[in-house]
Structures are given as structure tokens and as C-alpha cells.
N, C-alpha and C positions, 0 to 999 in steps of 0.2 A: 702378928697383925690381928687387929682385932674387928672384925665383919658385921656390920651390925645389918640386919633381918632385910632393910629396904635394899643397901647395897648390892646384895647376893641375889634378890629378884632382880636390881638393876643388870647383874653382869650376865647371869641366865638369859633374861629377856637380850641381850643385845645379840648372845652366842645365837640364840633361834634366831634371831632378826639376821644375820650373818648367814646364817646354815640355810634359807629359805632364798633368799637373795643369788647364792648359789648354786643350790636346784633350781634357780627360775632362768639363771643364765646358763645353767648346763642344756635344760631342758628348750630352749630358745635355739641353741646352736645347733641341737639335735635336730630339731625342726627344719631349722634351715638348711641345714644338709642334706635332708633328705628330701626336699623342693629342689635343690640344684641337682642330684642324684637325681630325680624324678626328669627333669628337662633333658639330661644328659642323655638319659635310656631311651626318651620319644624321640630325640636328634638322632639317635643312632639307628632306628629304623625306619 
């Protein structure tokens, strides 16, 4: 197959757009669990 120069930034650019997308939902759940974590611990004393 043959790749021409714009394609390969195209596939790059979508992998980051992907990979970022990811950390942003990893980093979101982290977050939130550690607010419901946080309510949990003040409930508890």
C-alpha cells in the first residue's frame, strides 16, 4: 500500500486525538471517584 505524506499525518493526528480523548476520560473517572471516596470517608465519621 502505498501512503502518501498527508494520509500518515492524517492517521497520526487521529491516534493523538484518540490517545487524548482517553486520558481525559480516564482522568474524569479518577476524579470522580475520588469525590465519592471523599463523601464516603466524611459519612463515616
Amino acid at each position: 500500500m502505498n501512503f502518501g505524506r498527508p494520509k500518515i499525518i492524517a492517521i497520526i493526528t487521529g491516534f493523538i486525538s484518540i490517545a487524548i480523548c482517553v486520558a481525559y476520560l480516564l482522568l474524569i473517572t479518577v476524579f470522580d471517584f475520588r469525590a465519592y471516596l471523599n463523601d464516603q470517608l466524611s459519612n463515616f465519621t
